[in-house]
C-alpha positions in Angstrom: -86.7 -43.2 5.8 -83.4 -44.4 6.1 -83.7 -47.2 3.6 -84.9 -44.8 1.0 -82.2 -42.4 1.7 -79.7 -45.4 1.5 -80.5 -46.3 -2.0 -81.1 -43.1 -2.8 -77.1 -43.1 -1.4 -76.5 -46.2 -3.7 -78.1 -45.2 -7.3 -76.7 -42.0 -7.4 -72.7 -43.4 -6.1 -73.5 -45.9 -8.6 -74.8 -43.1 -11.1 -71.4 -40.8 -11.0 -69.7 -44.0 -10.9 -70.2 -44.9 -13.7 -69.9 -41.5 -15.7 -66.5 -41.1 -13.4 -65.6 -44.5 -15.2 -66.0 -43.1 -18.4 -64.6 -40.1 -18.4 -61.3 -41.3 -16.7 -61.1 -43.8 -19.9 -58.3 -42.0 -21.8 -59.6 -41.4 -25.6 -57.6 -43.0 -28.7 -57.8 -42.8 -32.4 -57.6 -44.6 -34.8 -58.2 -43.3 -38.0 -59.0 -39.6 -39.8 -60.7 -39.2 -43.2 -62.6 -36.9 -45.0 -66.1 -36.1 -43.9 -67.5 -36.9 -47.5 -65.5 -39.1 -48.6 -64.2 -41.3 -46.2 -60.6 -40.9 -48.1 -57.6 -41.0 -45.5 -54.3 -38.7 -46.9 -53.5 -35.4 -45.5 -55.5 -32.5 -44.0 -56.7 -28.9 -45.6 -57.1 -25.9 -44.6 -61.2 -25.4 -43.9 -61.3 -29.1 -44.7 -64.7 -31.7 -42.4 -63.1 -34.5 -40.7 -64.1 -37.7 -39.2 -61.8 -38.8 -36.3 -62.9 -42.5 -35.3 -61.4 -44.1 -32.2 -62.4 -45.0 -29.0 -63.9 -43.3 -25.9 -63.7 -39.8 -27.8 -66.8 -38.5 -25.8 -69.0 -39.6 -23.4 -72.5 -38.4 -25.2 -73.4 -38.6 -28.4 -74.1 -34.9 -29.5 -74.6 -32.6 -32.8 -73.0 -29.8 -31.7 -73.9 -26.7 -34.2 -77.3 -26.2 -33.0 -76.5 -22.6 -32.0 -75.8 -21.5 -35.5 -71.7 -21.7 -34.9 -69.7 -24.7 -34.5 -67.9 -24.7 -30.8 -64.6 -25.5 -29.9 -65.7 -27.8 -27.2 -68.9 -30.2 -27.2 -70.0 -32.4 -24.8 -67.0 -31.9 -22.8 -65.0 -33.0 -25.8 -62.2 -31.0 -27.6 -60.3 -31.9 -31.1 -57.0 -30.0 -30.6 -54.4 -29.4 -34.6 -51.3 -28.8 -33.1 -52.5 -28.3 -29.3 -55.2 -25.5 -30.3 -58.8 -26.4 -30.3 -60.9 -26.8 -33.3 -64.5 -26.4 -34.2 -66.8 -29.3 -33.9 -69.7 -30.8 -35.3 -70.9 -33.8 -33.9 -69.5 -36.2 -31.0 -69.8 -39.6 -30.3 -67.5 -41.7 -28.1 -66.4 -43.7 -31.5 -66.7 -40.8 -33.7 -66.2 -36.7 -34.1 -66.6 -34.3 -36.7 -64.4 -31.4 -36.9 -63.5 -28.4 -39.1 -59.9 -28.2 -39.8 -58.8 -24.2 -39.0 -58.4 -22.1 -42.7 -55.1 -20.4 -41.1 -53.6 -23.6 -41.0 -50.2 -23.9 -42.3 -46.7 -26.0 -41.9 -46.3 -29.2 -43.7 -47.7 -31.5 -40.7 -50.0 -31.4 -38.1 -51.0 -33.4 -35.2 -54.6 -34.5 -34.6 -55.5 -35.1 -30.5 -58.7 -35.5 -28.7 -59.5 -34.4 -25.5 -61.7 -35.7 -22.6 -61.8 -35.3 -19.2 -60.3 -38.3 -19.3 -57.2 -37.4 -20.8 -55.7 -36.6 -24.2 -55.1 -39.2 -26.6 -52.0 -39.8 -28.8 -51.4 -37.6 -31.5 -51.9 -38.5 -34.9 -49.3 -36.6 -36.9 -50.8 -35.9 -40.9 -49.5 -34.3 -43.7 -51.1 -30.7 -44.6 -52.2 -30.3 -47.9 -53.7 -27.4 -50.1 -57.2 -29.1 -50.3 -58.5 -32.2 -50.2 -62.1 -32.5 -52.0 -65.1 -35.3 -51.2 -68.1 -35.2 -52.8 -70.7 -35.5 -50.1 -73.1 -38.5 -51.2 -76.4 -39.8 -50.2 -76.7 -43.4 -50.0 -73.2 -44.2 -50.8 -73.3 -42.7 -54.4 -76.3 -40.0 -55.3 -74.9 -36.6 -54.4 -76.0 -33.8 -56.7 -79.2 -31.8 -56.6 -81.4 -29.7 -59.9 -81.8 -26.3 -58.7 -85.1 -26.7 -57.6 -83.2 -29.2 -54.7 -84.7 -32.1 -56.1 -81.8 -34.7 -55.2 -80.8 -36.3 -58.7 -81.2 -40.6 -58.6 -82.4 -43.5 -60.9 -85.3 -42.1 -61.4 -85.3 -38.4 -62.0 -81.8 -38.3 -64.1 -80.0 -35.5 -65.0 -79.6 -34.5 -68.2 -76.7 -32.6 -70.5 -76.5 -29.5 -70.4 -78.6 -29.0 -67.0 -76.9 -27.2 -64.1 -76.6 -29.2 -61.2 -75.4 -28.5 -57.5 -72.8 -30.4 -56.0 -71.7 -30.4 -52.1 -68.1 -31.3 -50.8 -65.4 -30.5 -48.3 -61.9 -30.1 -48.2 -61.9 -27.3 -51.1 -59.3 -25.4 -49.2 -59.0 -21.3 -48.1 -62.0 -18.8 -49.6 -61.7 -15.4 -50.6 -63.3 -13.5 -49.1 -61.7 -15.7 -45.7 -64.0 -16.9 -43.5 -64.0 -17.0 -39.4 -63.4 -20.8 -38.5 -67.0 -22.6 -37.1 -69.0 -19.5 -38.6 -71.9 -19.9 -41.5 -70.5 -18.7 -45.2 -71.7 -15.5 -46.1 -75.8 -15.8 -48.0 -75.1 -12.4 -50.2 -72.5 -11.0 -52.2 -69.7 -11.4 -51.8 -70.0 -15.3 -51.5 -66.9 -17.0 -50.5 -65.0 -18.5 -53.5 -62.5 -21.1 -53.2 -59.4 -19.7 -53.9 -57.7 -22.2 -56.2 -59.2 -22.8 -59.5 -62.2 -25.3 -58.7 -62.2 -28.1 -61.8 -65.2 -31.0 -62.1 -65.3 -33.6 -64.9 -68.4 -35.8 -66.1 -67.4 -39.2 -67.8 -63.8 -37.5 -68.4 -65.4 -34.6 -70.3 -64.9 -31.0 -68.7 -68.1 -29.3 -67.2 -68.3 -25.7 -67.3 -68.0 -24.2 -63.3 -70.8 -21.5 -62.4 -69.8 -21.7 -58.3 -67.4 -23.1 -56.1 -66.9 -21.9 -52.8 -68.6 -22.5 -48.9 -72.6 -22.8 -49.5 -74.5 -19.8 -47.9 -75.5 -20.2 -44.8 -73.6 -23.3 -44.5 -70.9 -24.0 -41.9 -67.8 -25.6 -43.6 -69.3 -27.1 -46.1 -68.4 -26.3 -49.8 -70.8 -26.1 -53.1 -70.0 -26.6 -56.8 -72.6 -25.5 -59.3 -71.7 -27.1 -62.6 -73.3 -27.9 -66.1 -73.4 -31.3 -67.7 -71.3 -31.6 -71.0 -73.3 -32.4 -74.1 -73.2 -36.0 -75.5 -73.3 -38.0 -72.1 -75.6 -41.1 -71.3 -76.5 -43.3 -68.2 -74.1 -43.5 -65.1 -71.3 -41.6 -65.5 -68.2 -41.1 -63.1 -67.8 -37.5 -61.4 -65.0 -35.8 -60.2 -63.8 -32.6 -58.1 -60.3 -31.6 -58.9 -58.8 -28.7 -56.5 -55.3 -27.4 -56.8 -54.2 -30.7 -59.1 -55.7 -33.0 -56.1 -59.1 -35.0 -57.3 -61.9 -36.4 -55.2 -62.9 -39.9 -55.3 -65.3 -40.0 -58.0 -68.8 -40.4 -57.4 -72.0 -42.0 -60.1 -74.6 -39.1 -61.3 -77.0 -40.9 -63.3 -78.2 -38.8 -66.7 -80.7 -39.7 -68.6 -80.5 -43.2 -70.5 -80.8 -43.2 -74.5 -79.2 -43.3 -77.8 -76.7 -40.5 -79.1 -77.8 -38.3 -81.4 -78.4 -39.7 -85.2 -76.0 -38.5 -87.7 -77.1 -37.3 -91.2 -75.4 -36.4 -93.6 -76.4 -34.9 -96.8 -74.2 -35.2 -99.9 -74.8 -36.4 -103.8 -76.3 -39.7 -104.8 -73.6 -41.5 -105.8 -72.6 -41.6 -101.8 -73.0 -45.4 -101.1 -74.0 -46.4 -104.6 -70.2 -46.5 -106.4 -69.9 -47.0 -110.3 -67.7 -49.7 -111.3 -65.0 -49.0 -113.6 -63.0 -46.0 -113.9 -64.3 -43.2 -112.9 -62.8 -39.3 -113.6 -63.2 -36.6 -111.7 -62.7 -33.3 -112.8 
């Protein structure tokens, strides 16, 4: 009896041990980006982030499952100028966070905090927005409205309206509470600043851009294709004057349109000489 209750002693000293060890590790970081697109620059208001670093939790956790996104997961907090942030998802070498839509200044600094400690801030500029397209597979992003996810295979085509997903689109009106699900009915929460998107350079005609219903920080863009487009063609997001990293939405592959044109039969077939024209 007392041999079992001795390493019953040792496993669990050895057990909180060890979680003790982590959690006294102080967290760092290394790097934040957009959620989307990976881009490094400055944060927006409303905007997904990736912080990457080290020892940032302990567990590895997604954190919205209760319909809201808490302010502290996993014993883990983000804090934007020493208040704490909504989260998304934990890991010790990774956390997703929702930059607050009331924040203003022109900098801002970025800390995590563990029972281990707080790490070093990480001062970044504050910008208006800061789009990324989110992407599946590194480049296929956009959806038909039936959600059919467009890719090699099932191509989009011009003039087909096509649903897009990003973050970093900036403030809404109506506002939205910070870590809460954008309102499903009217009135849906519309970006504030004119939302642009381009297709091979040629302008697409917006339908929507705001927070997707139902969705927690995360932005949709309906848009149709411009006529005269074929194969692979660049897209882009532009908020406020700032542009997203472009990503490939592959339309349908062909030949443009044949031109006719119908005219007299001396078109082509010239008379030599000199010829007068009334």
């Amino acid at each position: 009896m007392k041999t079992g209750l001795f390493r019953c002693r040792c496993v669990c000293f050895a057990f909180f041990s060890m979680v003790a060890a982590a959690w006294g590790q102080t967290p760092s970081i290394s790097g934040v980006v957009n959620a989307a697109s990976s881009a490094a620059g400055g944060i927006a208001p409303g905007e997904g982030i990736s912080i990457y670093g080290a020892n940032l939790s302990t567990l590895t956790n997604v954190c919205t499952g209760g319909g809201t996104a808490p302010t502290t997961c996993s014993n883990t907090q983000v804090l934007v100028n020493g208040n704490a942030i909504p989260l998304q998802f934990v890991s010790p070498a990774q956390v997703n966070a929702l930059v607050p839509f009331g924040l203003t200044g022109s900098t801002a600094a970025i800390q995590v905090s563990t029972p281990g400690g707080q790490s070093s801030p990480m001062v970044l500029n504050v910008v208006p927005a800061s789009p990324g397209i989110v992407t599946q597979n590194g480049s296929l992003g956009f959806f038909q409205f039936n959600g059919a996810l467009i890719t090699a295979t099932n191509t989009a085509s011009p003039g087909e309206t096509l649903v897009g997903y990003a973050y970093g689109l900036g403030i809404t009106n109506p506002a939205v509470a910070d870590g809460t699900p954008a309102p499903s009915s009217p009135p849906l929460a519309n970006a504030a600043a004119t939302v642009n998107v381009t297709v091979g350079g040629a302008p697409a005609a917006v339908i929507f851009g705001g927070l997707a219903p139902g969705n927690i920080g995360l932005y949709q863009i309906n848009f149709t294709v411009p006529a005269g487009l074929l194969g692979n063609q660049p897209v882009v997001f532009t908020v406020d004057g700032i542009a997203s990293p472009s990503v490939t939405l592959p339309l349908a592959a062909g030949s443009p349109t044949s031109v006719f044109v119908t005219s007299s039969s001396n078109l082509g077939t010239w008379p030599l000489g000199e010829v007068q024209v009334g």
